[in-house]
ZADO-271960 format. One line per field, with one value per residue: residue in three letters; chain; x, y, z of N, C-alpha, C, O in turn. Coordinates in Angstrom, 2 decimals. Layout:
residu = [ala ...] $
chaine = [A ...] $
n.u = [X ...] $
n.v = [Y ...] $
n.w = [Z ...] $
ca.u = [X ...] $
ca.v = [Y ...] $
ca.w = [Z ...] $
c.u = [X ...] $
c.v = [Y ...] $
c.w = [Z ...] $
o.u = [X ...] $
o.v = [Y ...] $
o.w = [Z ...] $
END
This chain:
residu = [unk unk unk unk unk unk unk unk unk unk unk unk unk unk unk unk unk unk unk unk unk unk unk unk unk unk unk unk unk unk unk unk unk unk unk unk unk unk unk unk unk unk unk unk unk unk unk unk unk unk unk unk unk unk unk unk unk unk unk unk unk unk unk unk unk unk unk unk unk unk unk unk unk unk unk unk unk unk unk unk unk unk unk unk unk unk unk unk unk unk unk unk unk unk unk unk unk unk unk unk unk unk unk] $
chaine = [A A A A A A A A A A A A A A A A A A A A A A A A A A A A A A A A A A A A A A A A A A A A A A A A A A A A A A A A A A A A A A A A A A A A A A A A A A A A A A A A A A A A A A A A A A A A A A A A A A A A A A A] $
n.u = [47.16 45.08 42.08 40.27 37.33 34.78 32.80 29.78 27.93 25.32 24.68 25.59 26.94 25.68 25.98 23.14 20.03 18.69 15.87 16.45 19.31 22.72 23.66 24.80 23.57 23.18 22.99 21.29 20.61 18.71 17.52 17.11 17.22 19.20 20.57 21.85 24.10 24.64 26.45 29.10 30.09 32.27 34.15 35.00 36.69 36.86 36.64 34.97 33.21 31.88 30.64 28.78 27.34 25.83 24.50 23.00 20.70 19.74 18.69 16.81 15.44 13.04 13.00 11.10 9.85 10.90 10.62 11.40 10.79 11.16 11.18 11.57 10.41 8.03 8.21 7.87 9.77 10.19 12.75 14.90 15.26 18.09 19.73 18.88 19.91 22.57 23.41 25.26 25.86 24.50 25.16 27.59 27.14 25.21 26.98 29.21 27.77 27.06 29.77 29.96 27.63 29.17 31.29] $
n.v = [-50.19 -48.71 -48.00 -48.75 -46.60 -46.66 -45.38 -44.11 -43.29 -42.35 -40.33 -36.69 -33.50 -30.84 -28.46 -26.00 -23.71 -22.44 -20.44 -18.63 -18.04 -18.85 -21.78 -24.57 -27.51 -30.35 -33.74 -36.68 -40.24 -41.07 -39.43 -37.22 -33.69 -32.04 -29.52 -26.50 -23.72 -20.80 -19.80 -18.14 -17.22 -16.76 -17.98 -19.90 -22.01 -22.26 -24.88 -26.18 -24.55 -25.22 -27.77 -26.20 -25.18 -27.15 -28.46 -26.49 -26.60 -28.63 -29.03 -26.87 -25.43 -23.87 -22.76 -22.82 -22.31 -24.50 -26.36 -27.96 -27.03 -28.64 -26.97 -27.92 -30.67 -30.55 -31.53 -31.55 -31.18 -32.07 -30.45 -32.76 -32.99 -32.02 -33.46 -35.75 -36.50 -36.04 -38.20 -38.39 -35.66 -35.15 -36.81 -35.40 -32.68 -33.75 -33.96 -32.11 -30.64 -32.06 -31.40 -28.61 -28.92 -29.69 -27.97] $
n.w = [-192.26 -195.19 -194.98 -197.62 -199.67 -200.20 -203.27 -203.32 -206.00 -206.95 -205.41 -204.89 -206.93 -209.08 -211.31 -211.84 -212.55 -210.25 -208.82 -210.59 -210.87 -210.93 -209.52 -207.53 -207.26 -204.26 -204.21 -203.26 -203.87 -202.26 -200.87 -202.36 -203.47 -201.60 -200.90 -201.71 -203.44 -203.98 -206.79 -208.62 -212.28 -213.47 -211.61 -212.43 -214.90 -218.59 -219.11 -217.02 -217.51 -220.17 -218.66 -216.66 -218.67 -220.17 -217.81 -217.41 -219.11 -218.80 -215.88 -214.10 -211.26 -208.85 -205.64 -203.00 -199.52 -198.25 -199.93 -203.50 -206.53 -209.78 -213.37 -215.56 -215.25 -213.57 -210.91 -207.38 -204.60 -200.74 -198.99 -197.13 -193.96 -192.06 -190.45 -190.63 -193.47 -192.68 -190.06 -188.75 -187.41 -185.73 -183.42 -182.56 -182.02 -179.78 -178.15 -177.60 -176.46 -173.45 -172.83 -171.90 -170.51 -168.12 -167.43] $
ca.u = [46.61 44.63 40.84 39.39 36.72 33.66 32.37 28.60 27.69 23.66 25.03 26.69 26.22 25.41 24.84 21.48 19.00 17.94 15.62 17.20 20.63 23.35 24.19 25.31 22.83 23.74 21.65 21.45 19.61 17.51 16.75 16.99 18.46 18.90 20.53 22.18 24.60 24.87 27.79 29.31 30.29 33.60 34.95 35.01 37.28 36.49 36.28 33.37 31.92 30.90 29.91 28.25 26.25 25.05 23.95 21.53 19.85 18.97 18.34 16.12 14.28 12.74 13.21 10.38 9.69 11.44 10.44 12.38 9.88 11.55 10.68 11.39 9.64 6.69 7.69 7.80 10.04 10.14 13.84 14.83 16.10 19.90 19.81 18.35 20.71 23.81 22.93 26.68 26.04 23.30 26.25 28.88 26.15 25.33 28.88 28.96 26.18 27.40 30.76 29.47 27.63 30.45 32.27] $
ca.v = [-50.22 -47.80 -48.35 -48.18 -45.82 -46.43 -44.34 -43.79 -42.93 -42.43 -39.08 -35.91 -31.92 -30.73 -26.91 -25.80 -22.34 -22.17 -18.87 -17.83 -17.89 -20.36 -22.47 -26.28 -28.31 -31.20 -34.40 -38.12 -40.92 -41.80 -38.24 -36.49 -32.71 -31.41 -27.88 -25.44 -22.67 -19.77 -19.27 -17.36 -18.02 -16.25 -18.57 -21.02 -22.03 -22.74 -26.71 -25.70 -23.26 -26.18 -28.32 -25.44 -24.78 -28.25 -28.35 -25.56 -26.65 -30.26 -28.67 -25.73 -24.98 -22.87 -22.95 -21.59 -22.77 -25.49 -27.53 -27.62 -27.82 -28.92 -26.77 -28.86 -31.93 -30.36 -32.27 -31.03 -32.00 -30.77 -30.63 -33.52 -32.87 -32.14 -34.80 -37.42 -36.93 -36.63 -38.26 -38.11 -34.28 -35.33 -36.98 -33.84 -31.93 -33.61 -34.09 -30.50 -30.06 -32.35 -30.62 -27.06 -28.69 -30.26 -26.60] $
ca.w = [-193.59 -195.17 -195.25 -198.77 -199.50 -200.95 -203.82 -204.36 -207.40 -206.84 -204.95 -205.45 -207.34 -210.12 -212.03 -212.06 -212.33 -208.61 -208.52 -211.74 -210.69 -211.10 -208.54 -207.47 -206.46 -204.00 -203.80 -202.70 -204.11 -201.22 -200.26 -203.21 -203.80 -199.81 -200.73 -202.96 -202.81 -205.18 -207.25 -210.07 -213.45 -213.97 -210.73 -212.85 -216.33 -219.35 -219.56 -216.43 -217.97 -221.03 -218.39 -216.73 -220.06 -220.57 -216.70 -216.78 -219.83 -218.08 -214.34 -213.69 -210.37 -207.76 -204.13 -201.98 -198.47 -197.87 -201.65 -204.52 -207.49 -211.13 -213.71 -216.77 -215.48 -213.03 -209.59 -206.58 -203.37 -199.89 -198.67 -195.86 -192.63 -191.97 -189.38 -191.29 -194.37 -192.32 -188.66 -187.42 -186.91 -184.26 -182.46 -182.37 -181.51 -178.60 -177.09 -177.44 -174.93 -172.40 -172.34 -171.86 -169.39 -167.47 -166.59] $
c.u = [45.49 43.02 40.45 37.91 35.53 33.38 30.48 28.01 26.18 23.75 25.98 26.27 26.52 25.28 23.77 21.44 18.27 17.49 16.42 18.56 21.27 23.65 24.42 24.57 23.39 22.91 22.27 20.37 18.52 17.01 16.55 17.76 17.92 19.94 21.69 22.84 24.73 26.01 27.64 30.30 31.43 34.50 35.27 36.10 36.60 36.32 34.65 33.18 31.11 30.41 28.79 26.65 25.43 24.11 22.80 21.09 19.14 18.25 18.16 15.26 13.85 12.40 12.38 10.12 9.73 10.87 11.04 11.05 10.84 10.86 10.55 10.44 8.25 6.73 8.22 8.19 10.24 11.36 13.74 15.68 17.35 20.01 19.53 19.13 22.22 23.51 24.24 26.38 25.72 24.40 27.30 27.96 25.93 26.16 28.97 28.56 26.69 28.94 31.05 28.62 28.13 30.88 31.17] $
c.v = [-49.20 -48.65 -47.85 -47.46 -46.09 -45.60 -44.82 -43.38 -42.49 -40.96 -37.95 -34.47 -31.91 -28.93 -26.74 -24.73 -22.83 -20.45 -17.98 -17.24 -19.31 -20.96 -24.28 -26.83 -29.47 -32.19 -35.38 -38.93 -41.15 -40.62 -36.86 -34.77 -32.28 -30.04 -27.75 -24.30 -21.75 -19.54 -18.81 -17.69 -17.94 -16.50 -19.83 -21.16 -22.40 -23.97 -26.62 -25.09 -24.12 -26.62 -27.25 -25.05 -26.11 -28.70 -27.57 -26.14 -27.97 -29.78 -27.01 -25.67 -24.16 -23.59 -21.97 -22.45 -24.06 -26.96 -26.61 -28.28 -27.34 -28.03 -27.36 -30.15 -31.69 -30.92 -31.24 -31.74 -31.12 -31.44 -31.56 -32.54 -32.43 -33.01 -35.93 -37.64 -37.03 -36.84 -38.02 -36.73 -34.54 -35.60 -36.73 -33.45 -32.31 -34.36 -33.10 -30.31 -30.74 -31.61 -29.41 -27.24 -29.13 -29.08 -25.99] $
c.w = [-193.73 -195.61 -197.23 -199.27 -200.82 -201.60 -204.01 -205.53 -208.08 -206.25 -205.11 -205.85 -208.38 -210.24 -212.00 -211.33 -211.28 -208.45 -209.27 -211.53 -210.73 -209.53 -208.39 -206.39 -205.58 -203.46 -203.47 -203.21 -203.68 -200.38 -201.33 -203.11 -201.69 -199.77 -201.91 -202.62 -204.41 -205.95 -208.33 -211.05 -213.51 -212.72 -211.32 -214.45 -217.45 -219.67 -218.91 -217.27 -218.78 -220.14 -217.19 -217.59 -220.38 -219.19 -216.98 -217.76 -219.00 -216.74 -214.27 -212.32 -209.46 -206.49 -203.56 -201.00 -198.15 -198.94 -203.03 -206.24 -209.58 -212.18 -215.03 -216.51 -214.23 -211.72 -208.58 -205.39 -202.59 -199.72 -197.36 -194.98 -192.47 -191.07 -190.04 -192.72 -194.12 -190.61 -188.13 -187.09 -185.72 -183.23 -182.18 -181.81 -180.29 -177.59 -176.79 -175.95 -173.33 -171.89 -171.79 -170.45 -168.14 -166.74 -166.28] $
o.u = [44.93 42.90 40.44 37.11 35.56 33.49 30.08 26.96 25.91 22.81 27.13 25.27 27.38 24.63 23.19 22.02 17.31 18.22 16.96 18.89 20.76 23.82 24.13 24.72 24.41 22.18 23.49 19.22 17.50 16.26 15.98 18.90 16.91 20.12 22.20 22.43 24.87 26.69 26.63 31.28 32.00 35.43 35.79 36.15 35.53 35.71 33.59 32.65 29.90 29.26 27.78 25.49 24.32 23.05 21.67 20.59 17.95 17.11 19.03 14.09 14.81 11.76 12.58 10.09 8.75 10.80 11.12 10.72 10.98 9.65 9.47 9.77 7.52 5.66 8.90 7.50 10.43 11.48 12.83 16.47 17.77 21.19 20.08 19.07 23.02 23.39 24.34 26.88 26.40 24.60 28.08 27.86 26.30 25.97 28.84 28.98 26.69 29.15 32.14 28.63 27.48 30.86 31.20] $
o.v = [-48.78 -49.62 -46.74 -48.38 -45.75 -44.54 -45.72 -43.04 -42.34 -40.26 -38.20 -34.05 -32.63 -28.24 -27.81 -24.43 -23.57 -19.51 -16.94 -16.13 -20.43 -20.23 -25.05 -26.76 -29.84 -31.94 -35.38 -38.50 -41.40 -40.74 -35.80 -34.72 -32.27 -29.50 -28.57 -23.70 -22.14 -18.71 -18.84 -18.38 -19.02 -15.73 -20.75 -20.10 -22.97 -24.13 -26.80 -25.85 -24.15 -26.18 -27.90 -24.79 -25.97 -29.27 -28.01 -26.99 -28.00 -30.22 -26.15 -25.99 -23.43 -24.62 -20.75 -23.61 -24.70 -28.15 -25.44 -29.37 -26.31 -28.20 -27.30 -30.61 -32.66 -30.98 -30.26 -32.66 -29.93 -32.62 -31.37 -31.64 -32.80 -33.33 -37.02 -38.77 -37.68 -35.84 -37.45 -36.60 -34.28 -34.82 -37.50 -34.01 -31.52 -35.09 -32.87 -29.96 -30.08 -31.32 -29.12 -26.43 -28.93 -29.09 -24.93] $
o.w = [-192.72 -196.36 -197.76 -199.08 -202.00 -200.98 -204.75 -204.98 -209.27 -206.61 -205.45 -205.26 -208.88 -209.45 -212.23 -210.28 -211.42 -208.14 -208.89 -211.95 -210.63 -208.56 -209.30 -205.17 -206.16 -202.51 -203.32 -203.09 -204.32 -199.41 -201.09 -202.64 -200.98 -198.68 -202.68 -201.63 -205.57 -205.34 -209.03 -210.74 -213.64 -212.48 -210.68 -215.07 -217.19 -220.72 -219.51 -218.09 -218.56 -220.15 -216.93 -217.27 -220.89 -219.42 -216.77 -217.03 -218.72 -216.58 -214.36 -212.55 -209.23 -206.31 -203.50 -201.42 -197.80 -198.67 -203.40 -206.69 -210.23 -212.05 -215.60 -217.43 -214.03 -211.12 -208.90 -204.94 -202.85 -200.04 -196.56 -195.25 -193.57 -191.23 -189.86 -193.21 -194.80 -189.90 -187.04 -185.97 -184.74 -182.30 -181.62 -180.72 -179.43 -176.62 -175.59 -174.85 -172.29 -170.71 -171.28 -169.52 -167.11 -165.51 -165.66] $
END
């Protein structure tokens, strides 16, 4: 049987002006936005593109040293961890290590 799969709904991405470019923010309730990748407009269709256009007007911000500060509403967060928003990495990571040092 197949396991059923929880959806969250407190987590997830969004559009938004990061350093005056577009890009897709990606956050979590309980840690808030933890990164962002750049993309471009004309990868996208026209249904995106509206939701695109209604994105940036709600979500604007700048990314400088490791805080993400809002510019529509004035706050200011520092980015978490990559370990502490996804811990399974921690434990690939170090399987890794013991196998490498096995041979």
């Amino acid at each position: 049987m197949l396991k059923k799969e929880i959806r969250k709904f407190n987590s997830g991405w969004c559009f938004a002006v990061v350093n005056g470019r577009l890009a897709e923010i990606y956050f979590d309730k309980k840690y808030g936005i933890y990164g962002h990748c750049y993309v471009k407009r004309n990868e996208f269709n026209k249904k995106e593109q509206k939701i695109i256009n209604s994105d940036i007007k709600k979500y604007q911000f700048t990314y400088r040293k490791e805080y993400y500060i809002d510019k529509k509403r004035g706050t200011k967060q520092k980015v978490p961890g990559i370990y502490r928003v996804f811990p399974e990495i921690k434990k690939y990571k170090s399987g890794r290590k013991r196998i490498y040092q096995e041979k």
